[in-house]
mmCIF file of the N, C-alpha and C atoms, coordinates in Angstrom:
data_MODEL
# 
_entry.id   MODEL 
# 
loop_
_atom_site.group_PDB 
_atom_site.id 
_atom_site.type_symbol 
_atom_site.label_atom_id 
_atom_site.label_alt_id 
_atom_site.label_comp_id 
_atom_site.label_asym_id 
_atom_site.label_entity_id 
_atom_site.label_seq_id 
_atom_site.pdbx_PDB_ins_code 
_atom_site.Cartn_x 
_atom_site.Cartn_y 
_atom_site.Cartn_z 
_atom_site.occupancy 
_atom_site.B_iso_or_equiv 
_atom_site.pdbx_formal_charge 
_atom_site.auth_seq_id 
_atom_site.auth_comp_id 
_atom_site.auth_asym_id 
_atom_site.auth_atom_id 
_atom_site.pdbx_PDB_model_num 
ATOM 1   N N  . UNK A 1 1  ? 0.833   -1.170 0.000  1.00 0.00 ? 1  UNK A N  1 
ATOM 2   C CA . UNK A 1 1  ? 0.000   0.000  0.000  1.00 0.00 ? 1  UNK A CA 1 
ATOM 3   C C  . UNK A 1 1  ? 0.882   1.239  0.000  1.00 0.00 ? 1  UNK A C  1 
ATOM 4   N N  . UNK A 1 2  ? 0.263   2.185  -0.540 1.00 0.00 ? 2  UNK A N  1 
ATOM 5   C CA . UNK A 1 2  ? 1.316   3.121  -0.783 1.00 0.00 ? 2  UNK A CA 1 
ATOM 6   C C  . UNK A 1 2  ? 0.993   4.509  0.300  1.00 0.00 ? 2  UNK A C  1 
ATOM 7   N N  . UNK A 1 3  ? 1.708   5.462  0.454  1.00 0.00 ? 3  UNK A N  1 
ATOM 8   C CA . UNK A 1 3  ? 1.639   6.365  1.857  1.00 0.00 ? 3  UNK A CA 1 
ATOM 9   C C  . UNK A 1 3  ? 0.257   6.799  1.154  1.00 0.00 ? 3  UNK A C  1 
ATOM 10  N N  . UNK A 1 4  ? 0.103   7.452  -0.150 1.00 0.00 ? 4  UNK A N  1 
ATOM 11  C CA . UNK A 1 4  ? -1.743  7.959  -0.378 1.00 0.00 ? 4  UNK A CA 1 
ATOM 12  C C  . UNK A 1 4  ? -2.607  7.093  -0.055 1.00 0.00 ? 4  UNK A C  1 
ATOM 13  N N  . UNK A 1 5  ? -2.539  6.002  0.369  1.00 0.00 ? 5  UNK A N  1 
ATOM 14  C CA . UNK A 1 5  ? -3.735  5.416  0.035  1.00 0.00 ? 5  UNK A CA 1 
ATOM 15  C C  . UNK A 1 5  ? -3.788  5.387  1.850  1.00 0.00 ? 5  UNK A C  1 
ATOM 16  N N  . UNK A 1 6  ? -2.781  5.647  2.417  1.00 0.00 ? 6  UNK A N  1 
ATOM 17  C CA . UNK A 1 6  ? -2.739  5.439  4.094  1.00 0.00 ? 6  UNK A CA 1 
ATOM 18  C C  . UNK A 1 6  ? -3.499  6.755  4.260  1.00 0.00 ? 6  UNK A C  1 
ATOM 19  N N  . UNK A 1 7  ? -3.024  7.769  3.935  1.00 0.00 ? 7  UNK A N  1 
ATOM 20  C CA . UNK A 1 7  ? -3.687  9.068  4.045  1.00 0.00 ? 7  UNK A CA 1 
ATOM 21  C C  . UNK A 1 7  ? -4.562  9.479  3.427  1.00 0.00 ? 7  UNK A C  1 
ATOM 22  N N  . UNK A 1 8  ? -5.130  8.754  2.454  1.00 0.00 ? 8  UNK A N  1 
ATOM 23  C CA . UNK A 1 8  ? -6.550  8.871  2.147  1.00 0.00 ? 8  UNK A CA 1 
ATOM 24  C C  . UNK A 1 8  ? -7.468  8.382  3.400  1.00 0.00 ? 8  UNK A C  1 
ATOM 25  N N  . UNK A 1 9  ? -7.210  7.080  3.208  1.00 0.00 ? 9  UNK A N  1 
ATOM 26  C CA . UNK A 1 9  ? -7.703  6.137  4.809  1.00 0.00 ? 9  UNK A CA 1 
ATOM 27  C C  . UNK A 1 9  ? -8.096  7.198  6.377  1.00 0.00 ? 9  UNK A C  1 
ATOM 28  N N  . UNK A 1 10 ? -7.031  7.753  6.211  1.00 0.00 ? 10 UNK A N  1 
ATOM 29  C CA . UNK A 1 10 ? -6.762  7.936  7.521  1.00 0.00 ? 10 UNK A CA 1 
ATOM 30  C C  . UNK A 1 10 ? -7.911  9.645  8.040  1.00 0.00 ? 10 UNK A C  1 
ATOM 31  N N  . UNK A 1 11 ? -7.491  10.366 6.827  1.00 0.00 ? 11 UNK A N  1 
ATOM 32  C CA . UNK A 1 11 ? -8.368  11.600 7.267  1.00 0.00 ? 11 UNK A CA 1 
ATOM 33  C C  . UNK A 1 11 ? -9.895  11.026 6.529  1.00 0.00 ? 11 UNK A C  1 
ATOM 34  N N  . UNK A 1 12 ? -10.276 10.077 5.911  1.00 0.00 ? 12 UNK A N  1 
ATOM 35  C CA . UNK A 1 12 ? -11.836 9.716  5.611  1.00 0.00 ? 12 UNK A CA 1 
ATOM 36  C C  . UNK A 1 12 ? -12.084 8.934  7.036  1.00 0.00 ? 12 UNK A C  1 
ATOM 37  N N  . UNK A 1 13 ? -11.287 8.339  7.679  1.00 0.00 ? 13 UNK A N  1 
ATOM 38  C CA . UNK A 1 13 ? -11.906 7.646  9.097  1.00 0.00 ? 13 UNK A CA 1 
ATOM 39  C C  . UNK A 1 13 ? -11.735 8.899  10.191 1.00 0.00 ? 13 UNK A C  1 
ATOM 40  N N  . UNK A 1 14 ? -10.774 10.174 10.373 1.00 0.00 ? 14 UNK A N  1 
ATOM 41  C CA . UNK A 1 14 ? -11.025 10.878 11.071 1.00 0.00 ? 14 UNK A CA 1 
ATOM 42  C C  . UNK A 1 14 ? -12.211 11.945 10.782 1.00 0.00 ? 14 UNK A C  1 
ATOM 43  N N  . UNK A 1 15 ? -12.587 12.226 10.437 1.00 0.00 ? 15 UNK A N  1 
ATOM 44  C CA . UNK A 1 15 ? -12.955 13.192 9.406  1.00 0.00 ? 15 UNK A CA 1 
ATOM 45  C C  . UNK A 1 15 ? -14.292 13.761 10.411 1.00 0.00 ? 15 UNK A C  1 
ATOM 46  N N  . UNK A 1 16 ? -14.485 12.772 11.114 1.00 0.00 ? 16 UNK A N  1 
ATOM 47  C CA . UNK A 1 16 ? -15.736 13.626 12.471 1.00 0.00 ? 16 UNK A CA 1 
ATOM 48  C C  . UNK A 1 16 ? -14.801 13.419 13.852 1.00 0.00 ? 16 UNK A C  1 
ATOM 49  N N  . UNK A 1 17 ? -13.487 13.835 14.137 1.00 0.00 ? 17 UNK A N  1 
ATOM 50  C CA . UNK A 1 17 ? -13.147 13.806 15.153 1.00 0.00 ? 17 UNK A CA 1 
ATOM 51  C C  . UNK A 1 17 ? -12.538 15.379 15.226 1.00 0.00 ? 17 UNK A C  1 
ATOM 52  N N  . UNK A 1 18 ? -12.214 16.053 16.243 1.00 0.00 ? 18 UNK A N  1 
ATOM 53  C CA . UNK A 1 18 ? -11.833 16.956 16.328 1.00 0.00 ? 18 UNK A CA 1 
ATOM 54  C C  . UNK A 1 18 ? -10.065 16.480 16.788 1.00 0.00 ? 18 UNK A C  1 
ATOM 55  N N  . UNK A 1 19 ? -9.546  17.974 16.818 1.00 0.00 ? 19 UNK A N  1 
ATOM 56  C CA . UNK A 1 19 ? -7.697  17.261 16.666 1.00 0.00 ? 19 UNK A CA 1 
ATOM 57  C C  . UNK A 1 19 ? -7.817  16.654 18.510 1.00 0.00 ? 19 UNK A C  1 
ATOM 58  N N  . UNK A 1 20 ? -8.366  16.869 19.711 1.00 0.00 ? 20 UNK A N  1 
ATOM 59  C CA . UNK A 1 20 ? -8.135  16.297 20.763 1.00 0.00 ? 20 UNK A CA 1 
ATOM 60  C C  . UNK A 1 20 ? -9.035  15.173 20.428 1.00 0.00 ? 20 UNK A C  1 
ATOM 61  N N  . UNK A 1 21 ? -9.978  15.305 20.079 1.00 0.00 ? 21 UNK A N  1 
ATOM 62  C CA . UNK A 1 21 ? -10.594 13.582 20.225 1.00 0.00 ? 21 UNK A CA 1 
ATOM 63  C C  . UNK A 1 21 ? -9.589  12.347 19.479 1.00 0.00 ? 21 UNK A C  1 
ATOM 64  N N  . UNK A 1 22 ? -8.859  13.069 18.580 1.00 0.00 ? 22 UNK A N  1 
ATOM 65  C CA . UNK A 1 22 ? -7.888  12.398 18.108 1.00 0.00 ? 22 UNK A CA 1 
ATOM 66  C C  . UNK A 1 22 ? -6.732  11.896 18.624 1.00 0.00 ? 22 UNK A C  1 
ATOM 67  N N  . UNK A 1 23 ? -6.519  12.528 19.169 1.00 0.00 ? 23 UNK A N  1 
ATOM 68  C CA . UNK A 1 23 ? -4.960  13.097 20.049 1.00 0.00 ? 23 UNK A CA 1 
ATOM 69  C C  . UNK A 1 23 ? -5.218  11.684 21.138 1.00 0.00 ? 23 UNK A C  1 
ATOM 70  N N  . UNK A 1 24 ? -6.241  11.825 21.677 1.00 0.00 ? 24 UNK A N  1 
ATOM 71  C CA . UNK A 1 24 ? -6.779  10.909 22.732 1.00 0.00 ? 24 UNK A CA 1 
ATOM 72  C C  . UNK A 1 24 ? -6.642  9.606  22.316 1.00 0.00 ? 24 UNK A C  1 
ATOM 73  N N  . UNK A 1 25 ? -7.384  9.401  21.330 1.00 0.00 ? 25 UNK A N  1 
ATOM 74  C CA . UNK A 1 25 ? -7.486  8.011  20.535 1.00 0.00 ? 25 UNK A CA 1 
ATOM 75  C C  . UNK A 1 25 ? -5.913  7.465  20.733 1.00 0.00 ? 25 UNK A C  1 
ATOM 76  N N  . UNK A 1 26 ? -5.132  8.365  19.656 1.00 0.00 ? 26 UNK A N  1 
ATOM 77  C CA . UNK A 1 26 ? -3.949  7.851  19.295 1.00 0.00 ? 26 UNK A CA 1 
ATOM 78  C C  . UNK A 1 26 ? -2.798  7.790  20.792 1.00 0.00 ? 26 UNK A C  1 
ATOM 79  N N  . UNK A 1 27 ? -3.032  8.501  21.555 1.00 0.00 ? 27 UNK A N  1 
ATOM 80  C CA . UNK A 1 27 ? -2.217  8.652  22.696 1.00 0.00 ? 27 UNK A CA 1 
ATOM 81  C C  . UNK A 1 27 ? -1.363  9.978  22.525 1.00 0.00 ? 27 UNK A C  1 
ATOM 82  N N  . UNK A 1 28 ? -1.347  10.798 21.728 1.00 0.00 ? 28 UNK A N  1 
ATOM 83  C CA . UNK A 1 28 ? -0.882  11.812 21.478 1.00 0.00 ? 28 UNK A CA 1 
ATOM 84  C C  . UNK A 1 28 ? -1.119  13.591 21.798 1.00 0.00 ? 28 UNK A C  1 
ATOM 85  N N  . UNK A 1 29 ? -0.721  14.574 21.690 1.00 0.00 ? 29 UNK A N  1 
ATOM 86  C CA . UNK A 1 29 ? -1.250  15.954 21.705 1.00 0.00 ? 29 UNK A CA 1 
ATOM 87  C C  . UNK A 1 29 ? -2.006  16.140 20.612 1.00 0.00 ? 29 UNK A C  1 
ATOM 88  N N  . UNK A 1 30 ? -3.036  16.996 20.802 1.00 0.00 ? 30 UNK A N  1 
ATOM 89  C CA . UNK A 1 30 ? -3.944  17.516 19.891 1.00 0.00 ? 30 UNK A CA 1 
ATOM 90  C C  . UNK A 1 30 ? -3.210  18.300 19.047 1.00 0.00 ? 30 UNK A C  1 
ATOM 91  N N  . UNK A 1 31 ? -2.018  18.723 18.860 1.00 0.00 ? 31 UNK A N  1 
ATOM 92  C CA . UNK A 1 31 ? -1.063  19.513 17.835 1.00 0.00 ? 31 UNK A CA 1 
ATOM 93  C C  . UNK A 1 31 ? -0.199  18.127 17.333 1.00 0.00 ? 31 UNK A C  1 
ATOM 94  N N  . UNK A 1 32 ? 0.074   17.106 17.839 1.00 0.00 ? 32 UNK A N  1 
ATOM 95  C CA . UNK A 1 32 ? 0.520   16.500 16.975 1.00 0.00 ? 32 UNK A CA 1 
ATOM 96  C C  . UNK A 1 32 ? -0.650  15.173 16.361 1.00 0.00 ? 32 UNK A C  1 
ATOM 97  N N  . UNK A 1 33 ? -1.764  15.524 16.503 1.00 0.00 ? 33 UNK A N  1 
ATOM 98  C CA . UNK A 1 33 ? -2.776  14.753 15.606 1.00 0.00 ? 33 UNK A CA 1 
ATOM 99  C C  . UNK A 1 33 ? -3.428  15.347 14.993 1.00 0.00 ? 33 UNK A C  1 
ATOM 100 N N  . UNK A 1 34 ? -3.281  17.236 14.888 1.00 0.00 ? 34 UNK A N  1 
ATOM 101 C CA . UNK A 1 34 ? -3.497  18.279 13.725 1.00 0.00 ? 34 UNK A CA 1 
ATOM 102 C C  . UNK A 1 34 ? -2.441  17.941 12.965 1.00 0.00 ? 34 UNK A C  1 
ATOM 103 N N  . UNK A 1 35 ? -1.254  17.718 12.906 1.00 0.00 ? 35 UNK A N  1 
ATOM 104 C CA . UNK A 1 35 ? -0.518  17.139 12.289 1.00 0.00 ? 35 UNK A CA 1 
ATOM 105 C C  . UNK A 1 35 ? -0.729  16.453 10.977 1.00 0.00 ? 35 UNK A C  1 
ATOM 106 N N  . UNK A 1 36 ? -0.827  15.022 12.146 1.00 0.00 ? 36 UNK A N  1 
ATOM 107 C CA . UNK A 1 36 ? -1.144  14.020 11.441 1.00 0.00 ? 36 UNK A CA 1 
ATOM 108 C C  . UNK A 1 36 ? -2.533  14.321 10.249 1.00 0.00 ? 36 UNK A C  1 
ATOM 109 N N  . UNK A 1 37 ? -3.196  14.947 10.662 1.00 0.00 ? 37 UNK A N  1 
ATOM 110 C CA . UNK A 1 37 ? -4.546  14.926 9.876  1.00 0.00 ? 37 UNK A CA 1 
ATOM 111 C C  . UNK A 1 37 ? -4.047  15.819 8.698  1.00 0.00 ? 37 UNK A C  1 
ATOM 112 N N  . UNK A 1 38 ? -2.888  17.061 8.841  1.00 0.00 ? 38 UNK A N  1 
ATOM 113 C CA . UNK A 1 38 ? -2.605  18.012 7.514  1.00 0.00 ? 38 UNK A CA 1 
ATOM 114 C C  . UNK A 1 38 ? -1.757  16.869 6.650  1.00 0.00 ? 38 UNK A C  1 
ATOM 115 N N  . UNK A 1 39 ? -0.717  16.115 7.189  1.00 0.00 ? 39 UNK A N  1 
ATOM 116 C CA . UNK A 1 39 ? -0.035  15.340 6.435  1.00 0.00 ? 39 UNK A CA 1 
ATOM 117 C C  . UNK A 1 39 ? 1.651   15.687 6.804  1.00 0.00 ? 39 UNK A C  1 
ATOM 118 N N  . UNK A 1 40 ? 1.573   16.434 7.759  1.00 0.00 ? 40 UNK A N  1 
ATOM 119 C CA . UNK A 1 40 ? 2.962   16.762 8.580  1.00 0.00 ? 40 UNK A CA 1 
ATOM 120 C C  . UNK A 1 40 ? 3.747   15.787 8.777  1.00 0.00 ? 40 UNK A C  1 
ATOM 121 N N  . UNK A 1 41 ? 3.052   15.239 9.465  1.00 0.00 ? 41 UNK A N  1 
ATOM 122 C CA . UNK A 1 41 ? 3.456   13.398 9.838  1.00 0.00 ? 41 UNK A CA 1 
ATOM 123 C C  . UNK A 1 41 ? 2.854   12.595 9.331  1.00 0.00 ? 41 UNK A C  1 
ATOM 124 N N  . UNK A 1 42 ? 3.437   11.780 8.589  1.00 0.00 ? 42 UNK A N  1 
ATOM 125 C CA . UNK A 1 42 ? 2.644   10.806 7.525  1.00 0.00 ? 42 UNK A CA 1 
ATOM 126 C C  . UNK A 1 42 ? 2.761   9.342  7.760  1.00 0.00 ? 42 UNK A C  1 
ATOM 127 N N  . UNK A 1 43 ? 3.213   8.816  8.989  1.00 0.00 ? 43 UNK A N  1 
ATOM 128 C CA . UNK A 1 43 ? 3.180   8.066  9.481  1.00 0.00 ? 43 UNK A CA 1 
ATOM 129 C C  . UNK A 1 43 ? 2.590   7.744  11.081 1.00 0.00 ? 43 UNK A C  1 
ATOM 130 N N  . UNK A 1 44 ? 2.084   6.168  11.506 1.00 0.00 ? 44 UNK A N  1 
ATOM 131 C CA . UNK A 1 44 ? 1.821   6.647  12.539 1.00 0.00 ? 44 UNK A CA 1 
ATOM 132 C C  . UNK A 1 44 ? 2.451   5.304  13.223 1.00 0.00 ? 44 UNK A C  1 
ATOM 133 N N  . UNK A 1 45 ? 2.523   5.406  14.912 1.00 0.00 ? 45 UNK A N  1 
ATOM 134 C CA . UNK A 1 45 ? 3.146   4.241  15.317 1.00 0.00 ? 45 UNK A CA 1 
ATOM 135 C C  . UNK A 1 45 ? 2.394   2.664  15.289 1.00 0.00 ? 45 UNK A C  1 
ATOM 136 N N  . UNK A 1 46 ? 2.526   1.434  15.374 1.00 0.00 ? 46 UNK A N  1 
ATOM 137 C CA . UNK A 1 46 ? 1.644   0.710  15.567 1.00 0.00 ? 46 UNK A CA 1 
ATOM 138 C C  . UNK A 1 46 ? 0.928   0.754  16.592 1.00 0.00 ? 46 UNK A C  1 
ATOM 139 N N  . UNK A 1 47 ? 1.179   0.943  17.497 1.00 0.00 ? 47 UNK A N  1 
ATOM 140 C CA . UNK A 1 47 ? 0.310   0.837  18.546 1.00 0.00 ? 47 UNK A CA 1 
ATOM 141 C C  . UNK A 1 47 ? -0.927  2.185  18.508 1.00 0.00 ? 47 UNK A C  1 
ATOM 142 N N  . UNK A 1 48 ? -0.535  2.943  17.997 1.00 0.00 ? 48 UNK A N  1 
ATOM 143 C CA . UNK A 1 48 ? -1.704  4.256  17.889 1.00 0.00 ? 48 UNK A CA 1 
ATOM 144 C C  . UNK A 1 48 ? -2.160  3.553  16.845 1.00 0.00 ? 48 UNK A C  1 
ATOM 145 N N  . UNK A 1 49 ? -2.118  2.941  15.505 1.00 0.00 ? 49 UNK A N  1 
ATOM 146 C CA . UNK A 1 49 ? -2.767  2.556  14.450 1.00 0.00 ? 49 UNK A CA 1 
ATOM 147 C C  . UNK A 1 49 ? -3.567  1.802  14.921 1.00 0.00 ? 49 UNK A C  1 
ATOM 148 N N  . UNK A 1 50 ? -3.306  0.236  15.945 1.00 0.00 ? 50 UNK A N  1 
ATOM 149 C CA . UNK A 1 50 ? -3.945  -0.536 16.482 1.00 0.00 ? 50 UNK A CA 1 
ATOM 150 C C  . UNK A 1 50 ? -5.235  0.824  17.241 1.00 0.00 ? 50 UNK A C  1 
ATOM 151 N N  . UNK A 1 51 ? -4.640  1.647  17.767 1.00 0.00 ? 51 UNK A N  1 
ATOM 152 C CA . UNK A 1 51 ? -6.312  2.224  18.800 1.00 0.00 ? 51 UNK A CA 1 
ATOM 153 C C  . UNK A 1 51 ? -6.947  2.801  17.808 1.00 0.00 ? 51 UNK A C  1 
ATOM 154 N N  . UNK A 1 52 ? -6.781  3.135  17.347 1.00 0.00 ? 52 UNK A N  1 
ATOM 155 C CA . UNK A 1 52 ? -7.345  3.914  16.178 1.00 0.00 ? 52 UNK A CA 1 
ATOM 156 C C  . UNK A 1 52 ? -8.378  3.177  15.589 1.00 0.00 ? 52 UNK A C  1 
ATOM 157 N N  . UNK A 1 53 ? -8.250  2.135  14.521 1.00 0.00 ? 53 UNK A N  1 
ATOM 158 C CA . UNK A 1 53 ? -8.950  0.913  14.355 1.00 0.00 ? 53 UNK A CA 1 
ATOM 159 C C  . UNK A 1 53 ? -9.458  0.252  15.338 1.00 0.00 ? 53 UNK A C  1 
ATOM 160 N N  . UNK A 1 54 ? -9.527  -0.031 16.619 1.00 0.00 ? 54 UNK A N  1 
ATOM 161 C CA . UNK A 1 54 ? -10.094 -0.501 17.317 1.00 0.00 ? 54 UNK A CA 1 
ATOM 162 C C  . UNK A 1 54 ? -11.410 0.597  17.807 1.00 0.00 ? 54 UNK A C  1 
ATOM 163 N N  . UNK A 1 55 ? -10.925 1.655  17.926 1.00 0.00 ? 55 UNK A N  1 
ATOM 164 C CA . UNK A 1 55 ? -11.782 2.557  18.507 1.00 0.00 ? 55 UNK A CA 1 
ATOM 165 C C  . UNK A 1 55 ? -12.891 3.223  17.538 1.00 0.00 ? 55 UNK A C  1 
ATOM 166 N N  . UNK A 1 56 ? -12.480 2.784  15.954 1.00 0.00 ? 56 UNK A N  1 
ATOM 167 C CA . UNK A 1 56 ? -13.083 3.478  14.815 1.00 0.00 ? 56 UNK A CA 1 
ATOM 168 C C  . UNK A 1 56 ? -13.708 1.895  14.523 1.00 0.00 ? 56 UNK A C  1 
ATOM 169 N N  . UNK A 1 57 ? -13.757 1.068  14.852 1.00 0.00 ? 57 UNK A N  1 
ATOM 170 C CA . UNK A 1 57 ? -13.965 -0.705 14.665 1.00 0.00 ? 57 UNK A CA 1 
ATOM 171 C C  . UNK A 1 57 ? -13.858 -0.666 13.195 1.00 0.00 ? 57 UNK A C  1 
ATOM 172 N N  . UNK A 1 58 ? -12.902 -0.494 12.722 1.00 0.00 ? 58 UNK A N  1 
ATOM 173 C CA . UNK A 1 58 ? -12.033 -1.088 11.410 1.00 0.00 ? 58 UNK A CA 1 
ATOM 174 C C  . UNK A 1 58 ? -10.957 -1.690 11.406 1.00 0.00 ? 58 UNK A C  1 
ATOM 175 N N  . UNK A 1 59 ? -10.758 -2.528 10.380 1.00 0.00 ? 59 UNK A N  1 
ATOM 176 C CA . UNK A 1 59 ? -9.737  -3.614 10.695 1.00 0.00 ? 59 UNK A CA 1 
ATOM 177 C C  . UNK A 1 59 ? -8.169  -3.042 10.433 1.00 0.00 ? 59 UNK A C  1 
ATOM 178 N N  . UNK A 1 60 ? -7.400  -3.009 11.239 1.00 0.00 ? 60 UNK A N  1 
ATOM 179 C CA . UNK A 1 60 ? -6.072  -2.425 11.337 1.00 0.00 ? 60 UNK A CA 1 
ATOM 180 C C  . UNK A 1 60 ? -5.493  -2.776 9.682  1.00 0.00 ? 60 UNK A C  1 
ATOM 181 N N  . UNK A 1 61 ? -5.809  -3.836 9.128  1.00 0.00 ? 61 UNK A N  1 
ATOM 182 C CA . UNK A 1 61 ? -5.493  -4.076 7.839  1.00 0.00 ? 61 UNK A CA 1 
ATOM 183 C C  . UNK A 1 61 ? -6.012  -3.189 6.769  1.00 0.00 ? 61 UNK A C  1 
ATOM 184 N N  . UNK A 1 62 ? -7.309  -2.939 6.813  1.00 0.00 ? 62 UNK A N  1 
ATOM 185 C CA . UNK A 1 62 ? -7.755  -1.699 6.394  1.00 0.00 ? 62 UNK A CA 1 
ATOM 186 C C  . UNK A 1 62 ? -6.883  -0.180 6.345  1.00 0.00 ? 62 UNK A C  1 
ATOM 187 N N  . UNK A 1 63 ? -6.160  -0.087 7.493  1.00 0.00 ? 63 UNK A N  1 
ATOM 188 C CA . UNK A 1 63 ? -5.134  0.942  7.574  1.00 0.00 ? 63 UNK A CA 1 
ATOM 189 C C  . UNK A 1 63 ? -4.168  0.740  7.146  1.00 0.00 ? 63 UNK A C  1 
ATOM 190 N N  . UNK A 1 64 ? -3.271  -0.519 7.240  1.00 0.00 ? 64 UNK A N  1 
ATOM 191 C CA . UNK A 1 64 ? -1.813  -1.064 6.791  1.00 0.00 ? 64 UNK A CA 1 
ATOM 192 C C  . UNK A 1 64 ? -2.383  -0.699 5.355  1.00 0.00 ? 64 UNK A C  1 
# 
């Protein structure tokens, strides 16, 4: 899978969260999951990917 298709993924599954509801999810600051959502950081760790998908109930493979 290629990084667009991660970041397509990723701001269509955030896309009703605000940057702290995010921040929360992932374990992170709400400035670094505004970040993530502009494309600053275009990666994310596994273990935030795992909450993420769990908390959005999509399959982490769906994200990989």
């Amino acid at each position: 899978m290629t990084v667009a298709n991660f970041s397509k993924r990723f701001k269509e599954l955030v896309r009703g969260l605000n940057d702290t509801e995010l921040g929360y999810i992932l374990g992170v600051s709400a400035d670094a999951a505004r970040k993530m959502r502009t494309g600053d950081i275009k990666s994310l760790k596994l273990q935030a990917a795992l909450r993420l998908a769990r908390e959005l109930k999509v399959s982490p493979w769906y994200l990989a």
